[in-house]
C-alpha positions in Angstrom: 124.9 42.2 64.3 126.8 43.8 61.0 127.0 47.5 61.2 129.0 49.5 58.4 131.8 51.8 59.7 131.7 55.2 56.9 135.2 56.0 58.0 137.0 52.7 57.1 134.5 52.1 54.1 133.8 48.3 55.6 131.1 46.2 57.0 132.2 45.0 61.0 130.8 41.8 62.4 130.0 41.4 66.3 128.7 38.5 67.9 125.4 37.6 70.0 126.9 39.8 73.4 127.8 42.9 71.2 123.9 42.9 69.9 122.5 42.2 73.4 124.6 44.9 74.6 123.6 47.2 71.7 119.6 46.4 72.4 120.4 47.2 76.1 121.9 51.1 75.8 119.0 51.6 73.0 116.6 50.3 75.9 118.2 52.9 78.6 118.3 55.9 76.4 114.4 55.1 75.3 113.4 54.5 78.9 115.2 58.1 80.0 113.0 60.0 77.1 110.2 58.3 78.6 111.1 59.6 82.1 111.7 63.0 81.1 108.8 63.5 78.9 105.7 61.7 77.2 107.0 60.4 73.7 104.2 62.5 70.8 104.4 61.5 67.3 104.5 65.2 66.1 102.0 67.5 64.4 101.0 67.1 60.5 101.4 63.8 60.1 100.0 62.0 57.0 96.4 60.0 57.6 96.7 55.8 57.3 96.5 54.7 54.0 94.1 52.4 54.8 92.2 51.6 58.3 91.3 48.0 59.1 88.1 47.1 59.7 
């Protein structure tokens, strides 16, 4: 995983634990919202492009 710290103005590399880790606490935080509410997609949003058949 390569994320870019603004501050220091440089690109950090972590290894395969620091991205498993990462996809964990996104996987808890998305599973609380779910808890606490159903997700929506919002009002006004734009039509498909294009609908398969």
């Amino acid at each position: 995983m390569r994320v870019y710290d603004a501050a220091a103005d440089e690109f950090i590399d972590h290894g395969p634990a620091a991205r498993a880790a990462a996809l964990a606490e996104v996987g808890a935080f998305l599973a609380s919202l779910v808890t606490e509410q159903d997700l929506w997609p919002g009002d006004g949003l734009l039509a498909p492009l294009a609908r398969r058949p």
